[in-house]
DRENLUMZA-316122 format. One record per residue (C-alpha): residue number from 1; chain; x, y negated, z. Coordinates in steps of 0.2 Angstrom, whole numbers, m for minus. Each point is the difference from the previous one (the first is absolute). Last residue first. Layout:
<pts>
+-----+----+-------+-------+-------+
:   i : ch :    c1 :    c2 :    c3 :
+-----+----+-------+-------+-------+
: NUM :  A :     X :     Y :     Z :
...
+-----+----+-------+-------+-------+
</pts>
This chain:
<pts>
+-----+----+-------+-------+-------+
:   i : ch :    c1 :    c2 :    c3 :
+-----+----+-------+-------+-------+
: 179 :  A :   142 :   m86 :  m177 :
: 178 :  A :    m3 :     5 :    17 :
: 177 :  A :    15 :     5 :     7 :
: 176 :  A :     5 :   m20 :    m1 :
: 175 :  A :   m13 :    m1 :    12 :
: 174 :  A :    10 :    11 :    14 :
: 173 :  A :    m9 :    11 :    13 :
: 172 :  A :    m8 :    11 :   m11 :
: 171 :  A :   m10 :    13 :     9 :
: 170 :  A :   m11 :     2 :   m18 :
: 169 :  A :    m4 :   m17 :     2 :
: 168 :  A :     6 :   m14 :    11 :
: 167 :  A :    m7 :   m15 :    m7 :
: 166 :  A :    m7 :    m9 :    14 :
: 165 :  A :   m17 :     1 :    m3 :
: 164 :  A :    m2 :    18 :    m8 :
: 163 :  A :    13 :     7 :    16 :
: 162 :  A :   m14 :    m7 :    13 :
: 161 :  A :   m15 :     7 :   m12 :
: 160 :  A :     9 :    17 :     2 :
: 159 :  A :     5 :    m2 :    18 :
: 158 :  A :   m18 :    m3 :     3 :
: 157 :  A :    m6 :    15 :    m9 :
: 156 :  A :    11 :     8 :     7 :
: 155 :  A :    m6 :    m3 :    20 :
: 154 :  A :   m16 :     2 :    m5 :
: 153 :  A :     3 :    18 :    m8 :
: 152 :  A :    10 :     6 :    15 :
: 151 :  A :   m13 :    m5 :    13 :
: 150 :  A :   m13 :    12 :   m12 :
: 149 :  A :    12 :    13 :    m3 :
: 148 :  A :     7 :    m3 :    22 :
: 147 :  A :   m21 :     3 :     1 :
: 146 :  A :    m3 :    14 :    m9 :
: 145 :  A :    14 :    10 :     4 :
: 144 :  A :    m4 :    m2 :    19 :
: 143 :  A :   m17 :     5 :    m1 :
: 142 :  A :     3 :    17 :   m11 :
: 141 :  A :    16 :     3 :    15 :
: 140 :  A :   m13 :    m5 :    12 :
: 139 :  A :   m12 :    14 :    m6 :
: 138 :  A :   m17 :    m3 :     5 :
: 137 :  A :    m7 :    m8 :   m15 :
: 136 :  A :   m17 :    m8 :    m6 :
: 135 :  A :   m11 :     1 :    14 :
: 134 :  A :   m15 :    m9 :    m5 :
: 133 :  A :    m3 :   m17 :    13 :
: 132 :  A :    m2 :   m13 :   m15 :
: 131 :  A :    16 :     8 :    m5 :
: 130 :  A :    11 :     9 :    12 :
: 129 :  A :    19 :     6 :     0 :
: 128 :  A :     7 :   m11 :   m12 :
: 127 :  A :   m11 :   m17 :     8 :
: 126 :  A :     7 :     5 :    19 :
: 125 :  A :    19 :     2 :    m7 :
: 124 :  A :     0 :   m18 :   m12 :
: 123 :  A :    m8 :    m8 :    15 :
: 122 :  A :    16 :     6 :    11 :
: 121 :  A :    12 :    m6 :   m15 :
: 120 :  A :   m10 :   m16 :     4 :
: 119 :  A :     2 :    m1 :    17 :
: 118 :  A :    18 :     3 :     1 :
: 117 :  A :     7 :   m14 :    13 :
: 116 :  A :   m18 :     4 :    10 :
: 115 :  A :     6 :    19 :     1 :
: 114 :  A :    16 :    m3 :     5 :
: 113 :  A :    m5 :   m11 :    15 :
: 112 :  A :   m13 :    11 :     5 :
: 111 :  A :    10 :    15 :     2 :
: 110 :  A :     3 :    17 :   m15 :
: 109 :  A :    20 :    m1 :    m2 :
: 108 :  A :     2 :    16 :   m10 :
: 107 :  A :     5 :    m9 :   m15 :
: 106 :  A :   m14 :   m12 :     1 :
: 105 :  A :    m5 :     6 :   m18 :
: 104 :  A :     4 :    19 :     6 :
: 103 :  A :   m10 :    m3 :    18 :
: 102 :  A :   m14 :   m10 :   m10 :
: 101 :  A :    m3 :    19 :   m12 :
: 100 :  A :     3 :     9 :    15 :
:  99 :  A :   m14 :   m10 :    11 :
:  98 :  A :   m12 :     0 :   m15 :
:  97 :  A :     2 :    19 :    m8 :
:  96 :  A :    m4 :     5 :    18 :
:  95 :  A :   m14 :   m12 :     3 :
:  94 :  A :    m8 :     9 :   m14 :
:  93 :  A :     6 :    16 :     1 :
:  92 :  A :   m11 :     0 :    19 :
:  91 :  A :   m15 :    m6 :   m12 :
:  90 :  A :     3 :    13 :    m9 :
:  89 :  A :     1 :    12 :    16 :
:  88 :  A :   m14 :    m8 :     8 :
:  87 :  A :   m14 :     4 :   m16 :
:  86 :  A :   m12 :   m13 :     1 :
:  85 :  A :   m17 :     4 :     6 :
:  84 :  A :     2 :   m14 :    17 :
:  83 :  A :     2 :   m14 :   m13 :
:  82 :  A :    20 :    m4 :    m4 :
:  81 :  A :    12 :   m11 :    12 :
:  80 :  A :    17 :    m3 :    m5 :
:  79 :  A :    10 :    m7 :    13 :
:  78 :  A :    18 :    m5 :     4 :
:  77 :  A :     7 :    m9 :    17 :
:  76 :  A :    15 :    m6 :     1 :
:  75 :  A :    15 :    m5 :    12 :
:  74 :  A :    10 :    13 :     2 :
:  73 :  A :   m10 :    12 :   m11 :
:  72 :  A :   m16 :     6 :     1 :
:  71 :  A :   m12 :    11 :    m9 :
:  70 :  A :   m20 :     1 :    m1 :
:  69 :  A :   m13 :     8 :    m8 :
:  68 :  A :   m19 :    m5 :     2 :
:  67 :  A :   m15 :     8 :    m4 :
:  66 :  A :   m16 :   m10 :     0 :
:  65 :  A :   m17 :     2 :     8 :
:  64 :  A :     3 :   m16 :    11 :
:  63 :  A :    17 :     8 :     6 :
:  62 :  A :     8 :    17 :    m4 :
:  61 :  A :    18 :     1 :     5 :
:  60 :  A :    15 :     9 :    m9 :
:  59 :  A :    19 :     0 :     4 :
:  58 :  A :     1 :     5 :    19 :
:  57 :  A :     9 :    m9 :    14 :
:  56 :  A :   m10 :   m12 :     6 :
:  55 :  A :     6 :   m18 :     6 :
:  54 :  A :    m2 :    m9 :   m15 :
:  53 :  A :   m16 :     8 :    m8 :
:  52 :  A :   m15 :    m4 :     9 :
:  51 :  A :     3 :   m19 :     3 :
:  50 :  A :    10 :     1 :   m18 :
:  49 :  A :   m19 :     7 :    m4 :
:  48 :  A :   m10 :   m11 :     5 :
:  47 :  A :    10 :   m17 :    m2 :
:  46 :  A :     1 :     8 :   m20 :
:  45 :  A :   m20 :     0 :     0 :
:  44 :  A :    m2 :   m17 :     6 :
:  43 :  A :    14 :    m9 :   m11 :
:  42 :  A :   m10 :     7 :   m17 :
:  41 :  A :   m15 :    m6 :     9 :
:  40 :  A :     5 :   m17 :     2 :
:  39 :  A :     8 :     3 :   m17 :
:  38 :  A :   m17 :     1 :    m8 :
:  37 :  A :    m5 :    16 :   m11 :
:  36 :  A :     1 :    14 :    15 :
:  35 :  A :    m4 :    16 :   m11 :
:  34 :  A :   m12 :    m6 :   m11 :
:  33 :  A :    14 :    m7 :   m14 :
:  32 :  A :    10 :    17 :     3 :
:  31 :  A :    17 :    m3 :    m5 :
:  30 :  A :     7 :    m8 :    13 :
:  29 :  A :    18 :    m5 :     1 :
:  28 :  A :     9 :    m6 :    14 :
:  27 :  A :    18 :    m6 :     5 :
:  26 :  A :    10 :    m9 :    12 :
:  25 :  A :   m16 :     1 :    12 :
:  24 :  A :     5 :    m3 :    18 :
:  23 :  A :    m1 :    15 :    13 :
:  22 :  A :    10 :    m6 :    12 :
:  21 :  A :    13 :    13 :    m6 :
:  20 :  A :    m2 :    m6 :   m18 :
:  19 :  A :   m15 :     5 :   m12 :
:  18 :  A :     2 :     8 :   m17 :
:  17 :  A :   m17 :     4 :    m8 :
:  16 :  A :    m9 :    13 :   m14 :
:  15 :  A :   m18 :     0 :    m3 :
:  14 :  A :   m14 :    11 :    m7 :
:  13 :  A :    11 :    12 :    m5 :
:  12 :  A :    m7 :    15 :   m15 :
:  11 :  A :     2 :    15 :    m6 :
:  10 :  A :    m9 :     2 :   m16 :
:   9 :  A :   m17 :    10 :    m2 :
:   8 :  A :    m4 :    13 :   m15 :
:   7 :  A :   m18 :     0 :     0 :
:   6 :  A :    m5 :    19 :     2 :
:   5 :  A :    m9 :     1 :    16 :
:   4 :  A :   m12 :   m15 :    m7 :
:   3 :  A :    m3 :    11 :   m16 :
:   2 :  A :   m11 :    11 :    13 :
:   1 :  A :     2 :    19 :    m3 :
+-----+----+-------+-------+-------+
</pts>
C-alpha cells in the first residue's frame, strides 16, 4: 500500500466569517495564508458568496473550488468555508458549535448589535473551536466552558489585584479586620 493513504489527516477550515444583511464583514478569519492573502481579496470572496448565499434557501454551496456552509439569523450571516475534500458534515458541526455557542453568550439574542457589543467573548468562541484552521471542538457545551473559565479567570484576577490595593483581603470589608 502507498504510505500516502495512511497519513492520518486533520479536519480542517480554511476560513470562518460573520457578515450583516448587506453583506458587510463583522468578522473574518483566514487561515489559509494562499487562500486569498490581501483583504481586497478577502472582501471579494465574501461579496461572492453572501451574493450566492443570501437569498437561497439551502445550507452548503460550492464556490471557486470551495465548500461553503452557511446559517442565518435576523440579521446575520455565518460562514465557514473548507476546500472542496472537506467533510460537509464536520464542517456543518462547525458552524453549529459557532452559532449555539454565540446564541448562549448572546443569551439567545444572536443580531448585529449584540454581536459587535460582545466581540470579544465572540473571538474567544471562533479561537476555541479552531486553531490555525484545525478543528479543535465541536461541542458548544466544551466551547462555552472554555471561554466563561477563561472570562472568569481575567475577571479575578482583576478583583484579586483590586482587593490587594485597597486592602480588602480575604473579603474583609473592615481594616481593623486585618490585624
Amino acid at each position: 500500500m502507498d504510505s500516502a493513504f495512511l497519513e492520518p489527516c486533520l479536519y480542517t477550515v480554511k476560513a470562518v466569517f460573520i457578515l450583516d444583511n448587506d453583506g458587510n464583514r463583522l468578522l473574518s478569519k483566514y487561515y489559509d495564508p494562499e487562500f486569498y492573502s490581501s483583504i481586497k481579496e478577502q472582501k471579494n470572496f465574501e461579496r461572492n458568496v453572501f451574493n450566492k448565499t443570501h437569498k437561497a434557501d439551502n445550507e452548503i454551496a460550492f464556490l471557486e473550488g470551495m465548500t461553503i456552509v452557511y446559517k442565518c439569523s435576523i440579521d446575520l450571516f455565518f460562514y465557514v468555508v473548507g476546500s472542496a475534500q472537506e467533510n460537509e458534515l464536520m464542517l456543518m458541526s462547525v458552524l453549529n458549535c459557532l452559532f449555539d455557542s454565540l446564541s448562549q453568550i448572546l443569551r439567545k439574542n444572536v443580531e448585529r448589535r449584540c454581536l459587535l457589543d460582545n466581540m470579544e467573548g465572540v473571538f474567544l468562541v471562533v479561537d476555541e473551536i479552531i486553531d490555525g484552521g484545525v478543528i479543535l471542538e465541536s461541542d458548544p457545551q466544551q466551547v462555552l466552558q472554555k471561554v466563561s473559565y477563561r472570562l472568569m479567570s481575567e475577571q479575578a484576577y482583576g478583583f484579586v489585584l483590586f482587593d490587594y490595593i485597597t486592602g480588602n483581603l480575604e473579603g474583609q470589608t473592615d481594616k481593623r479586620q486585618l490585624l
